[in-house]
C-alpha positions as CSV (number, residue, x, y, z in Angstrom):
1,X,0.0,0.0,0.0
2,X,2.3,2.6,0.6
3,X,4.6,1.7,-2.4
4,X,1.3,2.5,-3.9
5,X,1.2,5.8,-2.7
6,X,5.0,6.5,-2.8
7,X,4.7,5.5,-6.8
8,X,1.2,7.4,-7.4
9,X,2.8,10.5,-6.0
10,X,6.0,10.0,-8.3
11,X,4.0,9.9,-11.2
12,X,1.9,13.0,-10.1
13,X,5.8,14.5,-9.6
14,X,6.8,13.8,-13.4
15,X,3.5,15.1,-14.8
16,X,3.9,18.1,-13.1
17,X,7.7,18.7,-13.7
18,X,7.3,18.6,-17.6
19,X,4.2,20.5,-17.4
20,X,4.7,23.3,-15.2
21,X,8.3,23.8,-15.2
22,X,9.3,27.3,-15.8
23,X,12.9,29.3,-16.5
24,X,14.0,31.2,-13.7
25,X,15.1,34.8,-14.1
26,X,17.0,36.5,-11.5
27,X,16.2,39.7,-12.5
28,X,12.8,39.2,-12.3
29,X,10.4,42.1,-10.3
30,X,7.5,40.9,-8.2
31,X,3.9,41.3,-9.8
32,X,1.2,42.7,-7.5
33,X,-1.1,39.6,-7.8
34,X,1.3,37.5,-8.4
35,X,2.2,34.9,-6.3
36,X,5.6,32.8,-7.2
37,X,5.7,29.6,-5.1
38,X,9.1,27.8,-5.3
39,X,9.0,23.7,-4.9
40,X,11.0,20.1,-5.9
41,X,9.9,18.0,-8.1
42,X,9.8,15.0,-5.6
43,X,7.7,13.3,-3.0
44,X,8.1,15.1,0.0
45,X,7.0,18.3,-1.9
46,X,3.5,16.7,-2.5
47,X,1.3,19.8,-0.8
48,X,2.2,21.8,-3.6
49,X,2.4,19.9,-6.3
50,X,-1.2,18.7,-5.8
51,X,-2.6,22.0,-4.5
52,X,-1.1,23.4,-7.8
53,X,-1.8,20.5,-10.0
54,X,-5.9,19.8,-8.9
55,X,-5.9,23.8,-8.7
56,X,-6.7,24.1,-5.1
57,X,-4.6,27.0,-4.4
58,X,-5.9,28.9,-7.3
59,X,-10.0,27.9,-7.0
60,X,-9.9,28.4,-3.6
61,X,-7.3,32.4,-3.2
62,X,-9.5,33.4,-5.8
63,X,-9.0,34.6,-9.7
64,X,-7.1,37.9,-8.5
65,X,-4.1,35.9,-7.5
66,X,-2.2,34.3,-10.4
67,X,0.1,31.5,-8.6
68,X,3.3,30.8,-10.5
69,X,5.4,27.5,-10.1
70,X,9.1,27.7,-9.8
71,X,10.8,24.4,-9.5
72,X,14.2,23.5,-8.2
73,X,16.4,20.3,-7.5
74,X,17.8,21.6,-4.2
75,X,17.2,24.1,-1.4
76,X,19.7,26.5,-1.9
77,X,18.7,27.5,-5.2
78,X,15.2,28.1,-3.6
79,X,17.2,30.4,-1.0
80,X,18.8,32.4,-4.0
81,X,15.8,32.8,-5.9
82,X,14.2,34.3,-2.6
83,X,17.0,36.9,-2.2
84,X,16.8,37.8,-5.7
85,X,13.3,38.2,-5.9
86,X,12.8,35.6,-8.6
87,X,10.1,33.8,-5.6
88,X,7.6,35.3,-3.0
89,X,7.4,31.9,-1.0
90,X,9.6,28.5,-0.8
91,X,9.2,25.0,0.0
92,X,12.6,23.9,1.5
93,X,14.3,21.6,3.7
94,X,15.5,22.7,7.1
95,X,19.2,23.4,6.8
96,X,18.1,25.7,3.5
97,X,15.6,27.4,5.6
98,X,18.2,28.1,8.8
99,X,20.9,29.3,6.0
100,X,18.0,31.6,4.3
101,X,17.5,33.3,7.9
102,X,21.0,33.6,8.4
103,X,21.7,35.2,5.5
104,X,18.9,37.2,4.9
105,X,19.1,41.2,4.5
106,X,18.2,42.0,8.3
107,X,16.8,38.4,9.1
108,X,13.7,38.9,7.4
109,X,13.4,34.9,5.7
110,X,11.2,33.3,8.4
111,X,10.0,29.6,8.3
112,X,5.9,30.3,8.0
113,X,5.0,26.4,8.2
114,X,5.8,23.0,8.1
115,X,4.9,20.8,5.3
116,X,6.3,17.4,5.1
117,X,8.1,14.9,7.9
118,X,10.5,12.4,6.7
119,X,11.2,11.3,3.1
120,X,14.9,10.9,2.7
121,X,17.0,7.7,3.2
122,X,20.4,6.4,3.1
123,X,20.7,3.9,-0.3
124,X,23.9,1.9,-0.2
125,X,25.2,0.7,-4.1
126,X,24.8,-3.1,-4.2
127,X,28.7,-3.8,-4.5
128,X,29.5,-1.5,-2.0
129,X,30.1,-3.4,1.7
130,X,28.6,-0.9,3.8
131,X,26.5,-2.2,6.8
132,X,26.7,0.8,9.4
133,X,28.8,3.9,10.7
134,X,31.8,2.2,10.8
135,X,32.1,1.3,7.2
136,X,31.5,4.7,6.0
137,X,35.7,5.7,6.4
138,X,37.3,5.2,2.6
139,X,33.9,5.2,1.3
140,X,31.9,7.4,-1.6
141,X,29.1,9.4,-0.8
142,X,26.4,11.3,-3.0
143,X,24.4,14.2,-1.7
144,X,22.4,16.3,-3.9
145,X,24.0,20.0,-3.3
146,X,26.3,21.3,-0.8
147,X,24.3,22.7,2.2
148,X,21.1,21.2,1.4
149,X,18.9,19.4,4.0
150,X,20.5,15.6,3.0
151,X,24.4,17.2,3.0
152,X,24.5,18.5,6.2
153,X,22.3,15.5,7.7
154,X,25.0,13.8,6.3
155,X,27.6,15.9,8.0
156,X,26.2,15.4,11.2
157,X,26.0,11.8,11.2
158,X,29.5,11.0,10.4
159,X,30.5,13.7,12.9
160,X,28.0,11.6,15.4
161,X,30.4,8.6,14.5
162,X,33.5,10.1,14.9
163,X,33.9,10.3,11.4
164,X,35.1,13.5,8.9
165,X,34.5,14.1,5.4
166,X,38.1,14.2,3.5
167,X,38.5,17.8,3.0
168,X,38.4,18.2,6.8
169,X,41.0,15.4,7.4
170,X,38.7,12.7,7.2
171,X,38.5,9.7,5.1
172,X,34.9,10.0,3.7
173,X,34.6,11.5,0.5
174,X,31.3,13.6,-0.1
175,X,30.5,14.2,-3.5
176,X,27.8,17.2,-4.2
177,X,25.7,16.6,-7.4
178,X,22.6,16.4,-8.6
179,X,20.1,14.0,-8.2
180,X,19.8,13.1,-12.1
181,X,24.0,13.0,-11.2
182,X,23.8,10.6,-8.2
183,X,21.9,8.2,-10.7
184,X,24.6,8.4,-13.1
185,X,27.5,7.4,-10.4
186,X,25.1,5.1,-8.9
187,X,24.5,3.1,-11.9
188,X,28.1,3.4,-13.1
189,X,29.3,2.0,-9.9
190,X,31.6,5.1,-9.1
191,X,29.9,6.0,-5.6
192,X,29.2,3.6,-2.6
193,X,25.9,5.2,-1.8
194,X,23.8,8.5,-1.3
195,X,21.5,10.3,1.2
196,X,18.9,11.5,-1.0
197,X,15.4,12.1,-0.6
198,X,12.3,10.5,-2.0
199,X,11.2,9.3,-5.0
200,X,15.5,9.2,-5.9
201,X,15.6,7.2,-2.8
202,X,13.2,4.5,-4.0
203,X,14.6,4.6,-7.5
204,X,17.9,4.0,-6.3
205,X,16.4,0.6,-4.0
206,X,14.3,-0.1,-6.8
207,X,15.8,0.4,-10.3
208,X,19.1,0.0,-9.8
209,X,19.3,-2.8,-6.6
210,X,20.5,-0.4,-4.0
211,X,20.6,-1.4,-0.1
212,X,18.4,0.9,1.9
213,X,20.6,1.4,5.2
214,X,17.8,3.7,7.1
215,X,15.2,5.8,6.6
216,X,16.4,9.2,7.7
217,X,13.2,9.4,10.7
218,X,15.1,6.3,12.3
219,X,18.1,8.7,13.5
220,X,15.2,11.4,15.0
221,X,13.8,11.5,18.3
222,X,10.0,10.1,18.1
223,X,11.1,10.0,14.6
224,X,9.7,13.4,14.0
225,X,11.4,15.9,12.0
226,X,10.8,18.5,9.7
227,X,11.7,18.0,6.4
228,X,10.2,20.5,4.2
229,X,9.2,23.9,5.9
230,X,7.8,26.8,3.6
231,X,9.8,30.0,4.1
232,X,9.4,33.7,2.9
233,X,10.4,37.1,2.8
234,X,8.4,38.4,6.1
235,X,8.0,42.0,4.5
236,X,6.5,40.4,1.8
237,X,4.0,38.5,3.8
238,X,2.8,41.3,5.6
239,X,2.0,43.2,2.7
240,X,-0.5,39.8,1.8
241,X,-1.3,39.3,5.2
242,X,-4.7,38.1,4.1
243,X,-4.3,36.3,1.6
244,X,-1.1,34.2,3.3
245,X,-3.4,33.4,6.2
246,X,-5.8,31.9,3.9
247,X,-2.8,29.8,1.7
248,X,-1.9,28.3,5.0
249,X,-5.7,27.1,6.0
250,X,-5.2,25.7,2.6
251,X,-1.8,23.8,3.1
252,X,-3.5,22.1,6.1
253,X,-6.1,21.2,4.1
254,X,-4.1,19.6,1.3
255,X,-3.2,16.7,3.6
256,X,-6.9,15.4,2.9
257,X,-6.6,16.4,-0.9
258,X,-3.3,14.5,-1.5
259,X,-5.1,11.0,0.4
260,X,-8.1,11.5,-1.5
261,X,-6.3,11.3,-4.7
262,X,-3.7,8.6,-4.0
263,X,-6.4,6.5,-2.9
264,X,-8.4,7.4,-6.2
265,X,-5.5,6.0,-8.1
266,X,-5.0,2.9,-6.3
């Protein structure tokens, strides 16, 4: 059942990618009316991908408010975009969102909601001979971007086990690519394994005989985390007060939206 769902939602993903997909400017101005909403094309993005897919952003803010898509393969391109103006509002992962505050023009990137728990695992290649922490030192490892939410979990867990990436003396190499990249390695053989979130997890498992060590929620207390927050400029949201209130009574509501249709499919 929920390979079901996991594969229903991928195919919803691919759909949306080639339909929606849009070039990004970075010169772009903000449109009054407009409302740029910046997302990944994978699993644990599902909120907007359905709310903009079924249109129930845009039936239920009303036909003043154009929403635009703007879809990325990794958090800090999202962060970019939002300090450029290219986006009004961003799906991300947590270590994205943290940077985004950090580096924000007077602090003013806040996280606005949550969106998505989980979704990211730890896929070991099936010739590579690694069974837990201690097999990670001489070893080859794929995340998708440098300071996205899979690098640094990454980052932290070798520095749980004692362990350092090479360029801080350590023995683990970290290579960070893109996902369409990590496939590439993965199938060649040239990389041991990769954090990576969902569907690339599965694909990895599934396509091309990968070992799923853990699912990231294993190493979290409860196994609760957040993995995909949506973030904004907060001077921008003030200016929409209204209408941001009513996109988050949405996003809570897309939860029963995204079942509904997943189930449909099955």
């Amino acid at each position: 059942m929920i390979t079901k769902l996991l594969l229903s939602v991928g195919i919803i993903t691919v759909i949306l990618a080639s339909i929606v997909g849009l070039n990004l400017n970075s010169n772009e101005v903000p449109v009054e009316n407009n409302l740029r909403i910046a997302y990944f094309a994978n699993i644990g993005h599902a909120i907007p991908i359905v709310g903009i897919e079924n249109g129930f952003f845009s039936d239920d803010i009303g036909s003043d408010i154009k929403i635009e898509s703007r879809i990325f393969d990794s958090g800090p391109q999202a962060i970019e975009s939002l300090f450029t103006n290219s986006v009004d509002i961003a799906y991300v992962g947590s270590g994205p969102a943290i940077n985004g505050f950090l580096n924000s023009e007077n602090n003013n990137v806040k996280i606005l909601s949550g969106a998505a728990s989980g979704g990211a695992s730890f896929i070991v290649h099936p010739n590579s001979q690694i069974n837990s922490a201690s097999d990670f030192k001489g070893k080859k490892i794929a995340t998708p971007q440098i300071g996205n939410t899979q690098d640094i979990s990454l980052r932290h867990y070798l520095s749980e086990n004692n362990l350092k990436p090479a360029e801080k003396g350590g023995s683990v190499i970290i290579y960070n690519i893109s996902n369409s990249d990590i496939y590439t390695l993965f199938v060649k053989g040239d990389i041991d394994g990769a954090w990576v979130a969902e569907p690339w997890a599965t694909v990895l498992e599934v396509e091309l005989g990968g070992k799923r060590l853990f699912f990231e929620e294993d190493l979290w207390p409860n196994k609760q985390f957040a993995s995909v927050l949506l973030i904004g400029n907060i001077d921008y949201v003030k200016k929409i007060l209204n209408l941001f209130l009513s996109f988050l009574f949405l996003i809570k509501t897309q939860l029963i939206g995204l079942m509904t249709i997943l189930l449909r499919r099955e």
